[in-house]
N, C-alpha and C positions, 0 to 999 in steps of 0.2 A: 643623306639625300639620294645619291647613289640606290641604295635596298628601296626607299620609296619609288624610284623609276620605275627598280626591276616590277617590283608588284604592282605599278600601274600598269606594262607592260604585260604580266603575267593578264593580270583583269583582263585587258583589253584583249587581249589572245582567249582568255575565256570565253569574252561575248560571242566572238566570230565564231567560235565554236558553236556556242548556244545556236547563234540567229540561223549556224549552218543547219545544226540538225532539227530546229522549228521547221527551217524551210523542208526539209529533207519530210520530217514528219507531216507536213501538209499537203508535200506531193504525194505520200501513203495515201492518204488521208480520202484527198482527190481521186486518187484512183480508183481508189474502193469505191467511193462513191459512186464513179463511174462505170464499175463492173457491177454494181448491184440494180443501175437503172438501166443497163442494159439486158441481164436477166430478167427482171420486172417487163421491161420490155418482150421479151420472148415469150415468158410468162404471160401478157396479153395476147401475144400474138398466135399463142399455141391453145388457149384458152377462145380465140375468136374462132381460130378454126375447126377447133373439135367441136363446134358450135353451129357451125354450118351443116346442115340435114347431108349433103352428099359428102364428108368425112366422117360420118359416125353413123352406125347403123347397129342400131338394136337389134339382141335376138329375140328370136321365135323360141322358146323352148314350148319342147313337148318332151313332159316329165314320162318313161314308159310303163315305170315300176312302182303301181299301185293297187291297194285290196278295195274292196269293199264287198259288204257280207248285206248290207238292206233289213228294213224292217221285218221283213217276212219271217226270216231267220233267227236263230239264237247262235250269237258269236262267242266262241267257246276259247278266242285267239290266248295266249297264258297260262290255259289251264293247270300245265305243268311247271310252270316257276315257283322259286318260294315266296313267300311271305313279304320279302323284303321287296318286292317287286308287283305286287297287289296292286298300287294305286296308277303306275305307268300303265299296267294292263287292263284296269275297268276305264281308264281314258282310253286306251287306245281302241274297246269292244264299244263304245258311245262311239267315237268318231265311224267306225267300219260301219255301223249301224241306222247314221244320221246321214240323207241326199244332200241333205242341208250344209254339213259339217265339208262333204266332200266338194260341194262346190265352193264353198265358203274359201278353203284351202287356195283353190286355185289363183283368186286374188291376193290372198295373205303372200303367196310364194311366187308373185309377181311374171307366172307362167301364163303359157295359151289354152296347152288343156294337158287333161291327163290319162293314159291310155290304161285301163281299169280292169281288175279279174277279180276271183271271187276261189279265194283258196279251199279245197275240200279237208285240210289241215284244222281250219277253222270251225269247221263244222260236223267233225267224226261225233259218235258218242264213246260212252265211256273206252268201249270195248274196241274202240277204230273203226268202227262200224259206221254207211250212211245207209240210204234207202234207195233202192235199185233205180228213180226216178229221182232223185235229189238233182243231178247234173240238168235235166232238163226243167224241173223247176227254176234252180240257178240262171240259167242260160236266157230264161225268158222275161224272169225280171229283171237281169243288168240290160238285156235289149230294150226295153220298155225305158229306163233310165236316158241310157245314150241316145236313144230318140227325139228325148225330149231335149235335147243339151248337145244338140250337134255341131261337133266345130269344137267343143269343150271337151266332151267325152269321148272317147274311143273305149271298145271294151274287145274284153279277147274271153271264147270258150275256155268257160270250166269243163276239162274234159279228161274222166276215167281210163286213162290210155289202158290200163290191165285190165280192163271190159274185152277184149279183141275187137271182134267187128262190132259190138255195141257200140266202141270208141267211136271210132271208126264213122258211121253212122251218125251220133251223134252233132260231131263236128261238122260234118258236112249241113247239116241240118240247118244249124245253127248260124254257120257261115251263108248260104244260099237263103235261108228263110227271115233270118232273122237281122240280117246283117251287121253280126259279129267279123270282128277283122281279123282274128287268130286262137290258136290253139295256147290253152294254159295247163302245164300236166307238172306233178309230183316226179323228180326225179328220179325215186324207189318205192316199190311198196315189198315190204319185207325183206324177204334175200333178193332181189328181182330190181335191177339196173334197166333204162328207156331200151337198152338192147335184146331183152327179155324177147320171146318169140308173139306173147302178148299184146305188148306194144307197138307190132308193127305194122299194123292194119291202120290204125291212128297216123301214125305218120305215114307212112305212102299214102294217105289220104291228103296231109297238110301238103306233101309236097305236089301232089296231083293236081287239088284247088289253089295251090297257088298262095297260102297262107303263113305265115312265121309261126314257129313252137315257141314257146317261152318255157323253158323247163327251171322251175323252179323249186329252194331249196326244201327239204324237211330234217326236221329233228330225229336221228336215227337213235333206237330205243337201247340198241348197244355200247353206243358210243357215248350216252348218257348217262350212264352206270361211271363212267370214266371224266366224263368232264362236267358235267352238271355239276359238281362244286365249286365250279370255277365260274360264277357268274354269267353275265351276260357273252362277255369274251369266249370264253370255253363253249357256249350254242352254240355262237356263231361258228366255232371253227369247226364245231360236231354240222353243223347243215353246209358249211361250204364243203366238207369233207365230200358230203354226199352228192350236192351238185353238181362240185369236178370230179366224183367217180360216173357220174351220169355222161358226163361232154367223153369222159377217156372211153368208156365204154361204146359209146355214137361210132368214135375216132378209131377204137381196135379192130371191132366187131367186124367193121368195115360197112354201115349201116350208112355213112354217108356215100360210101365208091355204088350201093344198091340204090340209094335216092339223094342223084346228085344235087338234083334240085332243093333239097331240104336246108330250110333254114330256120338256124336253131340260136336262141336267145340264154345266156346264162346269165348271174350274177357276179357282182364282184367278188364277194364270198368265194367264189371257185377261181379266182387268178393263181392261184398256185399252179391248178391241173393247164389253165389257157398255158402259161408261161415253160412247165415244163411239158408239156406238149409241144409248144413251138419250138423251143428252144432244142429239142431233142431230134441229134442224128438218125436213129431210129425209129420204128414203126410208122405209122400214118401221120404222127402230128404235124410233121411239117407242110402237110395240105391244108393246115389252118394258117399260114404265114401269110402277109400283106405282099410276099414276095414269090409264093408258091404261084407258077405259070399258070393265067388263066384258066382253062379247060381245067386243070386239077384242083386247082381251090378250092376248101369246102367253106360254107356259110355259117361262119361262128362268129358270132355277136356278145358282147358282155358293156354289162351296165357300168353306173357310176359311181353306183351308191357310196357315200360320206363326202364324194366331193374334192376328195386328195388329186394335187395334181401329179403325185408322185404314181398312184398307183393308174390315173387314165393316161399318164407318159407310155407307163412300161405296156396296158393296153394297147394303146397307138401302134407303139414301136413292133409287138408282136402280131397285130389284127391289122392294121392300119385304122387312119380317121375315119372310113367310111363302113367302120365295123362294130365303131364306138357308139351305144345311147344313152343321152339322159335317163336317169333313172335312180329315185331317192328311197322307195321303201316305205313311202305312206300310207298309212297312218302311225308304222311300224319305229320308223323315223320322223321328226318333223324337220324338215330344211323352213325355216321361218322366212329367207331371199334368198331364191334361188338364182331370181335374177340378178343379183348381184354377186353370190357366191358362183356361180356356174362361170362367167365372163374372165373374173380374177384367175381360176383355177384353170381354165383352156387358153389366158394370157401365156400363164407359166409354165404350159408344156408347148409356146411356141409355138401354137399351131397359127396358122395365116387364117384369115377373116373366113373364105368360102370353108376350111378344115373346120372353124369353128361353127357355123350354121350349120354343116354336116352333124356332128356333136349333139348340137344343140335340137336339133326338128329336121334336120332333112334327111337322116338316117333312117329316124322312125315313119318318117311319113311313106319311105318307097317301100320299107317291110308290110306299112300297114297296106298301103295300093293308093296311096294319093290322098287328098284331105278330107 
């Protein structure tokens, strides 16, 4: 009788147990429930107000870093790739080739407009050769284009900076007559760096009128011998090579301290030469820092192209934000949202709302002179 007590006893000391940790497990239970309707809650609350027009503001982008070659022409863009690489490059000579295609873009990549050049890379013949008026050809029918499409298009001079005062000439033309917004030049022609005695009639000209250089990349013929079996990867590093020898050479030469006014556009491709330039205790590069004392600053700009926020961080940090532009490489690259890839990737390098519309369009717009 006795042993039945205890384990009535025992039982009964069980239940309390049980009913305690039911209870105990409901007050969990509750809680959670409770922490989960109060996130939901936030969750609406933060959801109403990014919802509200004056919490959220959309950018402007204005993409800066784009070709187009026109019907007129024959676009020759790939010629030297191999085989494996044919069908990227007869898309890419239809887009460069099509008004159509280029505005088409503009909505696909959920931009405002695009600021347009017209590579003479594109267009050599066999022998690297163009014809003594090609640039002015060039010149007048990407004006003719952006005319029609203002507000969308902006276009910048195709211009033979190794012409001397042809250059020179040129551009002004172009700019004053035709109302092109900037200079677009090949970083080297041969052994011959933007520092070249040649080229610098063309730029004390952009800097004179008051207009941005875009110096852009090319494939250098020696350096091709060497990396050309490495893909697409190994061009790219063979033409960054040559863009950041173009910005060092501006930087040594001391071609910015003769025209302080000049304002010079590079690619991502050349982050290496921006970076150790800045970064460097020596020579001139430190007039390219966000931190170098007004009056000696020089006006070095680099693009975005791929969109990493890793590489427009180290940008920022070296140039500052208002050194930074949009800029994809179209037709060259297709960003398919940029409206959406562009906002993510200037989130992640922490820039604050006005840092980001800098970024995004208000960079390019005071290069180009307003809208």
């Amino acid at each position: 009788m006795l042993g039945i007590c205890r384990i009535g006893q025992r039982a009964s000391s069980d239940d309390r147990v049980a009913k305690r940790e039911d209870h105990m497990s409901g007050m969990r239970e509750d809680r959670r429930r409770l922490l989960i309707g109060a996130a939901a809650l936030a969750g609406l609350g933060s959801a109403a107000a990014s919802a509200q027009p004056q919490t959220k503001t959309a950018l402007r982008i204005i993409d800066f870093h784009n070709h187009f070659v026109g019907p007129a022409f024959q676009s020759n863009a790939g010629s030297s790739a191999p085989a494996s690489q044919s069908a990227h490059w007869q898309k890419v000579n239809r887009n460069l080739s099509d008004p159509q295609a280029l505005l088409a873009s503009i909505d696909t990549a959920g931009i405002a407009a695009r600021v347009v050049n017209t590579p003479l890379e594109f267009l050599k013949d066999a022998d690297g050769g163009v014809s003594p008026d090609l640039t002015r050809r060039v010149n007048d029918q990407l004006a003719e284009l952006v005319a029609r499409h203002r507000g969308r298009l902006y276009g910048l001079a195709t211009i033979d900076a190794f012409t001397g005062e042809d250059g020179a000439r040129e551009l002004i033309r172009a700019v004053r007559e035709l109302g092109l917004r900037g200079a677009f030049l090949e970083s080297a022609r041969n052994d011959l760096l933007l520092d070249a005695p040649q080229a610098r009639p063309t730029l004390a000209a952009a800097a004179a009128i008051g207009v941005p250089v875009f110096v852009h990349p090319l494939t250098d013929a020696a350096l091709r011998k060497r990396l050309g079996r490495y893909g697409r990867l190994g061009t790219s590093f063979n033409r960054g090579t040559i863009n950041g020898a173009a910005l060092i050479a501006l930087i040594e030469s001391g071609t910015f301290d003769e025209l302080p006014s000049l304002r010079v556009v590079v690619t991502t491709l050349a982050m290496g030469a921006v970076l150790m330039a800045g970064a460097s205790g020596e020579g001139k590069g430190r007039t390219i820092r966000r931190d170098a004392p007004t009056l000696t600053r020089r006006h070095v700009y680099i693009d975005t192209m791929g969109l990493n926020p890793t590489l427009i961080r180290s940008a920022i940090d070296t140039l500052g934000a208002d050194h930074v532009l949009t800029g994809t490489d179209w037709p060259i690259f297709v960003e398919p949202s940029v409206a959406d890839r562009l906002p993510a990737a200037l989130a992640a390098c922490e820039l604050t709302p006005a840092e980001q519309q800098m970024v995004a369009s208000g960079n390019a717009l005071s290069l180009l002179g307003g809208a």
